[in-house]
C-alpha positions in Angstrom: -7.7 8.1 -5.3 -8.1 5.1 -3.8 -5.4 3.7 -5.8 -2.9 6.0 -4.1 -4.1 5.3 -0.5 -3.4 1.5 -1.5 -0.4 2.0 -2.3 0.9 4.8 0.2 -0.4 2.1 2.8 1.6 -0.7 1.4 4.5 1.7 2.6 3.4 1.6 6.3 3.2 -2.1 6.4 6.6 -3.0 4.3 9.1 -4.4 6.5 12.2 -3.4 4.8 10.5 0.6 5.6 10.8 1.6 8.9 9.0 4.8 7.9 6.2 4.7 5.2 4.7 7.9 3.4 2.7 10.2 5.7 -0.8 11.8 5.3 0.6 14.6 4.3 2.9 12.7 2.0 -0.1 11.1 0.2 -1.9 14.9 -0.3 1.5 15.4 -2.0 1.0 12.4 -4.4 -2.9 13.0 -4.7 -1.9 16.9 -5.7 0.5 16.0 -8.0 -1.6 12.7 -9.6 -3.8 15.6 -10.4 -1.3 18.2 -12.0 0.0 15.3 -14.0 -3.4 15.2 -15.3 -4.1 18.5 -15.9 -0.6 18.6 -17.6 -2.3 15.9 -20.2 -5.2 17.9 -20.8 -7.6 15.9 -18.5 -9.8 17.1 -15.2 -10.1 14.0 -13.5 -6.9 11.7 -12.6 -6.0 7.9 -13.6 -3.9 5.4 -11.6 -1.2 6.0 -14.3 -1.2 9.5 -13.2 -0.2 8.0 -9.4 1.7 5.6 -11.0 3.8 8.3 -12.5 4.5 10.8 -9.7 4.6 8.4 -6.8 8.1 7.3 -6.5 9.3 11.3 -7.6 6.5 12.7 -5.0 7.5 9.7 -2.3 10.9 8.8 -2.2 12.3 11.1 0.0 9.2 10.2 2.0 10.3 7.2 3.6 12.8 6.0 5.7 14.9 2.7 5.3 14.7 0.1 8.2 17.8 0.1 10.0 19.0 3.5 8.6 19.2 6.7 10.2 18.0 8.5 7.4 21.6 7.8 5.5 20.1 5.4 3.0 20.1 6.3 -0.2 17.4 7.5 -2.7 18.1 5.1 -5.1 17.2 2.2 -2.5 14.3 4.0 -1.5 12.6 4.2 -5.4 13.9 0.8 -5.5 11.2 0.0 -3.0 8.4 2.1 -4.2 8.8 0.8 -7.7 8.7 -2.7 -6.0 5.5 -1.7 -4.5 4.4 -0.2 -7.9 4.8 -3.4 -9.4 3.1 -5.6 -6.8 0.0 -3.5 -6.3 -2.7 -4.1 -9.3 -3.8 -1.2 -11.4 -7.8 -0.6 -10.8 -9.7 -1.7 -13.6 -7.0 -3.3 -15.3 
């Protein structure tokens, strides 16, 4: 789970996000990293799992800079997949 706090943190520090994902957002992401894996047969959770659900989970999460919350959810996964793609996998 340390994967998902890396990357729920890169969202606080981004500076094209003027509001990153939450605690509460990141139980969201950690509870649903973990029905992912339960939905694959598995009790314990891989960063794919995050991977998957943490743009669905997150994107309505955050909050553009310089919007007032009228930006638009494409934008917003397009800068959670950015941050997907920039953060390295554990272990990999």
């Amino acid at each position: 789970m340390d994967y998902a706090l890396d990357i729920v943190e890169q969202t606080r520090e981004l500076p094209s996000l003027e509001m990153g994902v939450s605690t509460r957002g990141l139980v969201a992401l950690i509870s649903a990293s973990r029905a992912c894996a339960a939905l694959a047969g598995r009790d314990y959770c891989l960063a794919d799992d995050v991977r998957e659900m943490f743009v669905p989970t997150c994107e309505h999460r955050v909050l553009l800079q310089g919007r007032d919350g009228s930006g638009s959810r494409q934008e917003a996964r397009a800068v959670l997949t950015m941050i997907l793609s920039r953060t390295p996998v554990p272990g990999a």
